[in-house]
C-alpha positions as CSV (number, residue, x, y, z in Angstrom):
1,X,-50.1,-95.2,-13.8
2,X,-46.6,-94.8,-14.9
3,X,-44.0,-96.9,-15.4
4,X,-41.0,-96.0,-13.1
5,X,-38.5,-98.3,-15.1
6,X,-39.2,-96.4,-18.5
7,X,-38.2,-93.1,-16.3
8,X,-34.4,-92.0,-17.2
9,X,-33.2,-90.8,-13.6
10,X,-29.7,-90.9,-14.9
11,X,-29.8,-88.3,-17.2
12,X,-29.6,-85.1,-14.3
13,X,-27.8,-87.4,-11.8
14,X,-30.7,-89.5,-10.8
15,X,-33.4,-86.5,-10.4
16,X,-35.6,-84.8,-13.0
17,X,-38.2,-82.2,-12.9
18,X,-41.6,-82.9,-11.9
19,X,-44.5,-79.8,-13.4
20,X,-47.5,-80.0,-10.7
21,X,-50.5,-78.6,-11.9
22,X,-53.8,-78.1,-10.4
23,X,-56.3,-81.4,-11.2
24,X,-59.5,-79.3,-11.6
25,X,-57.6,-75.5,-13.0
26,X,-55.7,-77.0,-15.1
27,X,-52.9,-74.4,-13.5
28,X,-48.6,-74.4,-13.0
29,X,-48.9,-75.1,-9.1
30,X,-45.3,-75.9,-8.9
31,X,-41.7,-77.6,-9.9
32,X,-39.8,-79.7,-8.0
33,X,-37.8,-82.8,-8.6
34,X,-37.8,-86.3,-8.1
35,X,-35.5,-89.4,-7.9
36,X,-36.5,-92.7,-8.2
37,X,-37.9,-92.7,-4.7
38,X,-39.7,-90.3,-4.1
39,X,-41.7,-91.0,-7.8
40,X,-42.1,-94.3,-6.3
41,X,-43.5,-93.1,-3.0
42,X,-45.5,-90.5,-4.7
43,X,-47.5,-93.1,-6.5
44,X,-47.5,-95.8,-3.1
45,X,-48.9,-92.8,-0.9
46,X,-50.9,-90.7,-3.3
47,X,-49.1,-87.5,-2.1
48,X,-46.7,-85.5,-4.2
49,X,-43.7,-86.3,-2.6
50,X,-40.0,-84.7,-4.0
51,X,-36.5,-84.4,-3.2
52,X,-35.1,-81.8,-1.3
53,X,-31.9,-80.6,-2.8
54,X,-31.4,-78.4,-0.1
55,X,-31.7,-80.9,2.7
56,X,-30.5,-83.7,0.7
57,X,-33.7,-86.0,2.1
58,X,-37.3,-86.9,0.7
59,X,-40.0,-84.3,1.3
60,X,-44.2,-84.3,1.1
61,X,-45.3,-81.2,-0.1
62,X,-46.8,-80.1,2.8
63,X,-46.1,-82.3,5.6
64,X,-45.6,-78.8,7.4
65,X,-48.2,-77.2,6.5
66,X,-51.1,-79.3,5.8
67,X,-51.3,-78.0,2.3
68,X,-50.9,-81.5,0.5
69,X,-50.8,-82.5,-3.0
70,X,-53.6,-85.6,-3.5
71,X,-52.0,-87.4,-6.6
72,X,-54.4,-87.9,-10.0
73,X,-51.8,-88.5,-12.3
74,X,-48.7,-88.4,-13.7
75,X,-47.5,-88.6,-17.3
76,X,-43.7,-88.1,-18.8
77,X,-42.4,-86.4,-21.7
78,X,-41.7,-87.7,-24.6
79,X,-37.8,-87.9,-23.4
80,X,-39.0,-90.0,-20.2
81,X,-37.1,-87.3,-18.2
82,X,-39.7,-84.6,-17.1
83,X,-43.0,-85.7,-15.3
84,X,-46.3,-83.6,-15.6
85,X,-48.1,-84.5,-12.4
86,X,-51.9,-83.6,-12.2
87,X,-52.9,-83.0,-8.6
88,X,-56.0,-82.2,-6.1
89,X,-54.2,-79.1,-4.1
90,X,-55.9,-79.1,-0.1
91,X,-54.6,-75.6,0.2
92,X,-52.4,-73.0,-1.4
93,X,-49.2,-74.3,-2.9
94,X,-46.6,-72.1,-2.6
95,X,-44.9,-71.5,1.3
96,X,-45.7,-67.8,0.9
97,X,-49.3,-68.6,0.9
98,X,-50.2,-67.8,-2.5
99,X,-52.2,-70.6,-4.7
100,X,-49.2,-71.2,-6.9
101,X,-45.5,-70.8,-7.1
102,X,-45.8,-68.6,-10.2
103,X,-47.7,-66.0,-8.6
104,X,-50.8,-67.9,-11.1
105,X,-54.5,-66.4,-9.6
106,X,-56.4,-69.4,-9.3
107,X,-59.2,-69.7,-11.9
108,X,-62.1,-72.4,-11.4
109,X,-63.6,-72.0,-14.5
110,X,-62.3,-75.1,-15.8
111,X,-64.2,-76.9,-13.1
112,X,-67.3,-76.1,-15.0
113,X,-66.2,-78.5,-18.1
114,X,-65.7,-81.2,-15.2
115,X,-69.0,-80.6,-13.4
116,X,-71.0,-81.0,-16.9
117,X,-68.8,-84.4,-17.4
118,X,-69.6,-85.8,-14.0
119,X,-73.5,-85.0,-14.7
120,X,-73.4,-86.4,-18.4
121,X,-71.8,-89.7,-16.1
122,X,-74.4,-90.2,-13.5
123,X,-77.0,-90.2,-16.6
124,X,-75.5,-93.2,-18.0
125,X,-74.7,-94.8,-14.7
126,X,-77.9,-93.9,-12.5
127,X,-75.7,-94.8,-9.7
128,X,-77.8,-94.7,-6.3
129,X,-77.9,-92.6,-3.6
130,X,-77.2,-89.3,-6.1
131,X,-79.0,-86.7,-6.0
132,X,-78.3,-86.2,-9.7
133,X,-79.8,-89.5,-10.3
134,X,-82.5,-88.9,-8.4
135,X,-83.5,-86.2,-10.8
136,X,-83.2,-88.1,-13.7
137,X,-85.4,-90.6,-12.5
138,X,-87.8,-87.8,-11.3
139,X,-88.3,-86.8,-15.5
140,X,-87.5,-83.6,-17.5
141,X,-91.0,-81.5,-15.7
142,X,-89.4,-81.8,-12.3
143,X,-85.7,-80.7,-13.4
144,X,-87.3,-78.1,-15.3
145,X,-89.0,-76.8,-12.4
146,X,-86.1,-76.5,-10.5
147,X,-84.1,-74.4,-12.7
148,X,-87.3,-72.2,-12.6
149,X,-87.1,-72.3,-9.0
150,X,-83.3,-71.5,-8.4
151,X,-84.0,-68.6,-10.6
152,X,-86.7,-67.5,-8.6
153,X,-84.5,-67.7,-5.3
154,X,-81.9,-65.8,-7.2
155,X,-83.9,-62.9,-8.0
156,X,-84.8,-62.8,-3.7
157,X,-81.4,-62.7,-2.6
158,X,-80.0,-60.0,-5.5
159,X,-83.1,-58.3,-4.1
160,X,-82.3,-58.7,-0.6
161,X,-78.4,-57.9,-1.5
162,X,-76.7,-61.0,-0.2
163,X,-73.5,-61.4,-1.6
164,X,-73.6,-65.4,0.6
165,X,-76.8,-66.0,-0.6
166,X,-76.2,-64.8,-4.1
167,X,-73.5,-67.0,-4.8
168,X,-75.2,-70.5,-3.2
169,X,-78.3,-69.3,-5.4
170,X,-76.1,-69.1,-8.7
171,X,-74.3,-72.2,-7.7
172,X,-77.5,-74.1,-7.0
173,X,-78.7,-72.6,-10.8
174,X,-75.3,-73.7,-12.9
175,X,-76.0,-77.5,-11.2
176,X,-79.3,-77.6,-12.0
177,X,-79.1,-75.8,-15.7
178,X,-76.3,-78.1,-16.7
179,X,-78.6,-81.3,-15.2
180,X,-81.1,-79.8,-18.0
181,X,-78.4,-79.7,-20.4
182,X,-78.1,-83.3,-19.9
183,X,-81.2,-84.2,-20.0
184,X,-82.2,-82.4,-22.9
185,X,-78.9,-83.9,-24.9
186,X,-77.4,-80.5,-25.2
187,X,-73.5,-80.3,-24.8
188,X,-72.2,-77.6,-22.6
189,X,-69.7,-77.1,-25.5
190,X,-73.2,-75.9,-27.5
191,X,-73.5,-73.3,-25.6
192,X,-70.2,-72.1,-25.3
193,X,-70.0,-72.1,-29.2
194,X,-73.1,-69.7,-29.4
195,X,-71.4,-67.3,-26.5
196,X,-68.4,-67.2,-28.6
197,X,-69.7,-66.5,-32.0
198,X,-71.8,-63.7,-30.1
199,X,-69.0,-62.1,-28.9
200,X,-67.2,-62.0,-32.3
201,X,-69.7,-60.1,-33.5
């Protein structure tokens, strides 16, 4: 975690800008500031906490609301006087009720590049009581099989025209296809190469 000390405060009159973006989007959520106290409460509650130039007082992003920002991590400039803070948003960020402050559409898509990581993990670390693990253990036949049955279930619900079911089928298929990956020691950034160069063309 950071080292408050190394942060110069005194630069703005003891605040300076704090850049929250979205942990899993990679997405501008927000900017607010900071002084030494709220950074240091940020980091001892593990909720973006600021301060309120309006009200003069420290303030959790939402403590009103319920939308709270779960601290990951925070990083400074190379200046020491502007934090990037990466955070796990419960709910929309901005008060009007939008994702983010900058009118931003949230986009997932970089979840997928996180998903593939935490599958490659639970290969090398077998941890128990995974389901992923399980699978590994089970051998390359039995994840094969259930790509080939998520497929299968896919091709049901299109059929049957359920938008719900249609979307847990997919999802169940990108977990499964990426637990393949894995298995078969195929990066996810393989695949994306071949899409791209396909596209080019």
């Amino acid at each position: 975690m950071i080292e408050i000390e190394k942060i110069d405060f005194q630069k703005m009159n003891g605040l300076i800008p704090a850049i929250v973006i979205d942990k899993h989007t990679l997405q501008v959520l927000m900017l607010g500031f900071m002084n030494k106290e709220a950074l240091s409460k940020t980091i001892e509650t593990g909720k973006v906490t600021f301060f309120s130039r309006t009200q003069n007082k420290l303030w959790t992003k939402g403590e009103t609301s319920g939308n709270l920002l779960d601290l990951y991590s925070i990083q400074s400039d190379c200046d020491y006087d502007t934090l990037l803070i990466e955070a796990i948003p419960s709910g929309n960020t901005c008060h009007t009720g939008k994702y983010s402050c900058f009118d931003l559409k949230k986009n997932n898509v970089q979840f997928l590049s996180e998903l593939f990581e935490i599958i490659s993990k639970r290969k090398i670390e077998m941890p128990s009581n995974s389901y992923t693990t399980s699978l590994f253990q089970d051998g390359s036949d039995r994840i094969i099989q259930k790509v080939g049955e998520e497929s299968v279930e896919i091709l049901i619900a299109a059929k049957n025209k359920s938008r719900e079911e249609i979307i847990n089928e997919v999802s169940d298929l990108i977990y499964h296809l990426f637990v393949m990956l894995v298995d078969q020691d195929i990066n996810l950034n393989e695949v994306m190469d071949t899409l791209e160069s396909r596209h080019h063309k």
